[in-house]
C-alpha positions as CSV (number, residue, x, y, z in Angstrom):
1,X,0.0,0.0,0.0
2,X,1.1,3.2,-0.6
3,X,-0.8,6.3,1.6
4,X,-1.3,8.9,-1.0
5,X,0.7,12.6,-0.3
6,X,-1.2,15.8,-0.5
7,X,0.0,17.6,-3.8
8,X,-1.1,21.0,-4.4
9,X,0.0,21.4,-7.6
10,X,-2.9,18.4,-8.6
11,X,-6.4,19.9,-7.2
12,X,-8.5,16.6,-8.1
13,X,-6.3,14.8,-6.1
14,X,-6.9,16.9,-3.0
15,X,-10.0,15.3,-2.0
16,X,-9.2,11.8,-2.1
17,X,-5.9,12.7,0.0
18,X,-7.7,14.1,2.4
19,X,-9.9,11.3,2.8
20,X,-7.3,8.8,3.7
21,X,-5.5,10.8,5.9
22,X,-8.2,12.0,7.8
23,X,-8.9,10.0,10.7
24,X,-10.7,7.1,9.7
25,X,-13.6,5.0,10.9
26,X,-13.1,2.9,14.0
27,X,-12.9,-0.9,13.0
28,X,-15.4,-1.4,15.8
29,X,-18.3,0.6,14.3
30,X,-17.6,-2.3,11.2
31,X,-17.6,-5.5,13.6
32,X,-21.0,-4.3,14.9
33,X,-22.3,-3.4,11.5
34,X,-25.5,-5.1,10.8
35,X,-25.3,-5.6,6.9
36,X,-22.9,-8.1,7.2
37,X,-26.1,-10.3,7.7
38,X,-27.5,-8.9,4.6
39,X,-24.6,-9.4,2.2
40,X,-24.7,-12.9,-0.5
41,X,-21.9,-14.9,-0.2
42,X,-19.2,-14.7,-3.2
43,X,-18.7,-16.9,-6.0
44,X,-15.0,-17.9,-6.0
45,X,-13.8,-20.3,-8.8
46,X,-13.6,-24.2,-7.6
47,X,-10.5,-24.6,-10.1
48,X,-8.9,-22.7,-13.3
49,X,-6.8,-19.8,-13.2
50,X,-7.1,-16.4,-11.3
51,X,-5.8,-13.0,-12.2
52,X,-4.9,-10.8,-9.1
53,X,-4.4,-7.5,-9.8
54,X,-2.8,-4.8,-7.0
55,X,-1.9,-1.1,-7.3
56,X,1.1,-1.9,-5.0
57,X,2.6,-5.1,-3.6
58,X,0.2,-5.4,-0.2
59,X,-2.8,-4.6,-1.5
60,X,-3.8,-7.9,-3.0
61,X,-3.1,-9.3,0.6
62,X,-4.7,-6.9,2.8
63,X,-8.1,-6.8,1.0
64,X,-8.1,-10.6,-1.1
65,X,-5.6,-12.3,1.0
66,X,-7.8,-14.7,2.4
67,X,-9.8,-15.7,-1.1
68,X,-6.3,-16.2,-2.5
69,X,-5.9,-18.8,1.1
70,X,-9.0,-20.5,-0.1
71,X,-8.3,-20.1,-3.8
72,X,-4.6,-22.1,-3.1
73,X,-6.2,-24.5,-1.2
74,X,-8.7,-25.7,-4.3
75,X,-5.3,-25.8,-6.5
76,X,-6.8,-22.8,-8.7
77,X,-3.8,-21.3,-9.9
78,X,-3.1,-17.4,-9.3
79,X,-1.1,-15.4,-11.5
80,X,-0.6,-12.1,-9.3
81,X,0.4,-8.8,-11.1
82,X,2.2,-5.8,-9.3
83,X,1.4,-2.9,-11.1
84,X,4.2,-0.6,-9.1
85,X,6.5,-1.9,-6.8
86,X,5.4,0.7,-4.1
87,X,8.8,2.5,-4.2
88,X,7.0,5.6,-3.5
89,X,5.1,4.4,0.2
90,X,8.5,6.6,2.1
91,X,9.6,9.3,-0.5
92,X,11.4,11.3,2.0
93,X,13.3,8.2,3.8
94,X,16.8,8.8,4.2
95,X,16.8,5.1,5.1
96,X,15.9,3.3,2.4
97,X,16.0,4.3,-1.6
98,X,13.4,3.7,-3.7
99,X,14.8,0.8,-5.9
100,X,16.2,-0.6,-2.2
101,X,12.3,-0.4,-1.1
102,X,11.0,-2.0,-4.9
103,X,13.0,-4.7,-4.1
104,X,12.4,-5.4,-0.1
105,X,8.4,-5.3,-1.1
106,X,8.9,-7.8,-4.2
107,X,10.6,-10.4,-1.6
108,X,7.6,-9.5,0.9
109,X,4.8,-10.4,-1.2
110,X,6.9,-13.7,-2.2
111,X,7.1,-14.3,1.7
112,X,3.2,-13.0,2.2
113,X,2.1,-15.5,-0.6
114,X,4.1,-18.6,0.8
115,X,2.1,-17.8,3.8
116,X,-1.4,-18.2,2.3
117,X,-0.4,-21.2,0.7
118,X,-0.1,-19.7,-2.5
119,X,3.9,-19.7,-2.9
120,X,3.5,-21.4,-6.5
121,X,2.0,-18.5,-7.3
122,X,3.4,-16.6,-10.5
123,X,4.0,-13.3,-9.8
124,X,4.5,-10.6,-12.9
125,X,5.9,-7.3,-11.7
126,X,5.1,-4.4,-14.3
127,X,7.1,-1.8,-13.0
128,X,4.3,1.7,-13.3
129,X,5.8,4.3,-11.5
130,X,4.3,4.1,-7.8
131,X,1.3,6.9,-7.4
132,X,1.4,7.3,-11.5
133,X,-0.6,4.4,-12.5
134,X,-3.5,6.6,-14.2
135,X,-0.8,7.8,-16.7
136,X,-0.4,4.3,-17.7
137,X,-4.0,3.3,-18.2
138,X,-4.2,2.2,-21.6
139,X,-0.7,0.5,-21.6
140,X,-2.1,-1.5,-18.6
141,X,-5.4,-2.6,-20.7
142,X,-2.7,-3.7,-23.5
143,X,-1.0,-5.7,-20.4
144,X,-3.6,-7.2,-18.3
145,X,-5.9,-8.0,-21.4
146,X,-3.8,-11.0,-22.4
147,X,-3.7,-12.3,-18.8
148,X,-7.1,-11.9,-18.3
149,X,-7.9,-14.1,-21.3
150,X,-9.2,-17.5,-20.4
151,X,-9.0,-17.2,-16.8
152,X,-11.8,-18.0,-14.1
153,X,-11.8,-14.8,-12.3
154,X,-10.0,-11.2,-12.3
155,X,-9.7,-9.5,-8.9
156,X,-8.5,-6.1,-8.8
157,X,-8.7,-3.0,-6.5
158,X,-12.3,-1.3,-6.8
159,X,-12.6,1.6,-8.4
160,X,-14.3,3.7,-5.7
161,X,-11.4,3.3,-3.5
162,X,-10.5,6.6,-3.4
163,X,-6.6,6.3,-4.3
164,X,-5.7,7.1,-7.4
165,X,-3.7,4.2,-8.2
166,X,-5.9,1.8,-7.0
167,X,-8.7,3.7,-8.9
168,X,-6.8,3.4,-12.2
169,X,-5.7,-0.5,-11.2
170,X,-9.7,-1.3,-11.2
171,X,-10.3,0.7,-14.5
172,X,-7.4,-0.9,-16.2
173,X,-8.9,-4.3,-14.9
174,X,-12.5,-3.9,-15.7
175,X,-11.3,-2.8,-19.4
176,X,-9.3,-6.2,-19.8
177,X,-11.9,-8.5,-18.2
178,X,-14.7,-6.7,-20.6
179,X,-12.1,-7.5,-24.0
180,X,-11.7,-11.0,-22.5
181,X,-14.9,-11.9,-21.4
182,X,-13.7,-12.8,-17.7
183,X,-15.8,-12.2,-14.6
184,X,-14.5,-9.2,-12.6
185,X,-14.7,-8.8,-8.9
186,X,-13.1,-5.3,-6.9
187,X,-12.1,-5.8,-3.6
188,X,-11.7,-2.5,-1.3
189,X,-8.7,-1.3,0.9
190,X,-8.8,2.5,2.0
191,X,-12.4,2.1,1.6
192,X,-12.6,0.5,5.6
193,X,-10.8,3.8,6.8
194,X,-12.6,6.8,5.2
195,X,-16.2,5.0,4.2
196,X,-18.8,4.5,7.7
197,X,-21.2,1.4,7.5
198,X,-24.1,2.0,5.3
199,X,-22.3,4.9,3.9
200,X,-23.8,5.9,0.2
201,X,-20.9,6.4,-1.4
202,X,-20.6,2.6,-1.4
203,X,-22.6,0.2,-3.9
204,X,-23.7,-2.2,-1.3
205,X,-26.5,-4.0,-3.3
206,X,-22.9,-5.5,-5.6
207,X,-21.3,-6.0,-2.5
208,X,-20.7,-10.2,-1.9
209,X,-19.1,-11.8,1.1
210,X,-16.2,-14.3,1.5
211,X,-16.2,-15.8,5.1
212,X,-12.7,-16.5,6.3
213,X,-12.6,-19.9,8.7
214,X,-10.4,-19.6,11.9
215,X,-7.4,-21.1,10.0
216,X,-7.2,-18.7,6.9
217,X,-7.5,-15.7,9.5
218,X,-4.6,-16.9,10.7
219,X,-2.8,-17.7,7.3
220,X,-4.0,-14.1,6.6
221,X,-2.5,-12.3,9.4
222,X,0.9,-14.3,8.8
223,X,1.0,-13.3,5.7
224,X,0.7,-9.8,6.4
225,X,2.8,-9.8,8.8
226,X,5.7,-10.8,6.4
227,X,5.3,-6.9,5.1
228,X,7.6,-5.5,7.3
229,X,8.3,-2.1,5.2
230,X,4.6,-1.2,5.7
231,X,3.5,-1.9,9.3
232,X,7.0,-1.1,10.9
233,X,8.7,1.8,10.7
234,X,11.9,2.2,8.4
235,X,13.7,4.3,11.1
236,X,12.7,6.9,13.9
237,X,11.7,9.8,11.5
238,X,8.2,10.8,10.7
239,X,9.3,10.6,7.1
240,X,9.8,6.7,7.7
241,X,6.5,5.9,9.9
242,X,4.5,2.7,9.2
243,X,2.1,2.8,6.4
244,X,-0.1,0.4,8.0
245,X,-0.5,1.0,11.5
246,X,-2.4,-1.2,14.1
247,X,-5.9,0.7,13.7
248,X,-5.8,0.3,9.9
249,X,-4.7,-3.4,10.1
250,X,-7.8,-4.1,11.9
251,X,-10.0,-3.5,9.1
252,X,-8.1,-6.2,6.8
253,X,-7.6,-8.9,10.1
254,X,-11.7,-9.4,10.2
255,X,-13.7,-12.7,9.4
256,X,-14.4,-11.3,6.5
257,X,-13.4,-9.9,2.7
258,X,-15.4,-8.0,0.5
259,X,-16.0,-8.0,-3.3
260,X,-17.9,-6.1,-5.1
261,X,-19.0,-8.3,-8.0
């Protein structure tokens, strides 16, 4: 994951900035939520192929991690695409460079996947430039189009998330599963911190639910536990603070994932 910086120079960015680093809802006001009742279960694929698409190595953890546990455990096959290598979560680290950070999150979604269960898992890194995946739309239709085609299932971020590159990830996603006639579903990740339960900003009537048992909870927090860059910090400046602190873990650590299909 990479938390978005506030750029003046980019006014339509301003908003969505502001809503992930504004405080963000309380993970308890979700565990007491009562349309968890009301939501279908989703359809995951029994075997085949599925594409996972993230904006940034983490993302594909925090909000499918646990489909992808189930997923590995059926012997479907996942092909897992990194659009960035989230070089850009600590731009002002004086720790660790960007092409040092590329490469410590490549090994950590290796480790992350191993931990699901999913360590056969091919993993295709495309190399965007971290928070400038929307100037790279159509190249990543031309990319993921050919991936997409004859799989079971495309997951991608959804694009209501409210972060530009996961916005563009979905987009770029949707596109390809439309040209190759693949079911699409859009899981959420900043959407638990600056959305509130029932919030209408949200399409909850697409909204489908994948229960996680006890044991691919615990695969799950393993697994993101193995991304060290992001929920530790780098070093004792505010430049190199975690990511993903405790609060915002707690919305990806629940019973339950989310896919709007």
């Amino acid at each position: 994951m990479t938390r978005p910086a506030i750029r003046t120079d980019r006014p339509a960015e301003t908003g969505p900035a502001n809503a992930i680093q504004a405080p963000g809802t309380d993970e308890a006001q979700w565990r007491d939520w009562s349309g968890w009742d009301a939501m279908p279960p989703a359809l995951l694929p029994e075997r085949g192929r599925v594409v996972v698409v993230a904006a940034h190595p983490d993302d594909e953890v925090l909000g499918f991690g646990g489909a992808m546990a189930v997923l590995a455990a059926r012997g479907v096959r996942l092909t897992v695409v990194s659009i960035t290598d989230g070089e850009g979560s600590h731009p002002d680290s004086r720790v660790v460079t960007p092409p040092a950070l590329a490469r410590l999150r490549a090994r950590e979604l290796r480790a992350a996947l191993t931990e699901l269960g999913a360590g056969q898992a091919e993993i295709i890194r495309l190399g965007v430039p971290d928070t400038g995946v929307a100037d790279h739309e159509e190249q990543l239709v031309d990319a993921l189009t050919p991936l997409a085609r004859g799989a079971d299932l495309v997951a991608a971020p959804w694009t209501g998330d409210v972060h530009s590159d996961h916005e563009a990830a979905g987009r770029a996603a949707r596109t390809a599963a439309l040209r190759s006639g693949t079911p699409l579903s859009l899981y959420p990740v900043w959407m638990w911190h600056w959305a509130r339960p029932d919030d209408p900003r949200v399409p909850w009537r697409t909204a489908r639910c994948v229960q996680l048992p006890p044991h691919v909870q615990a695969l799950k927090q393993v697994a993101i536990d193995r991304f060290t860059t992001q929920i530790h910090p780098l070093g004792p400046g505010p430049e190199d603070a975690a990511v993903l602190p405790p609060e915002e873990l707690a919305h990806h650590l629940r019973p339950t994932e989310v896919l709007f299909q």
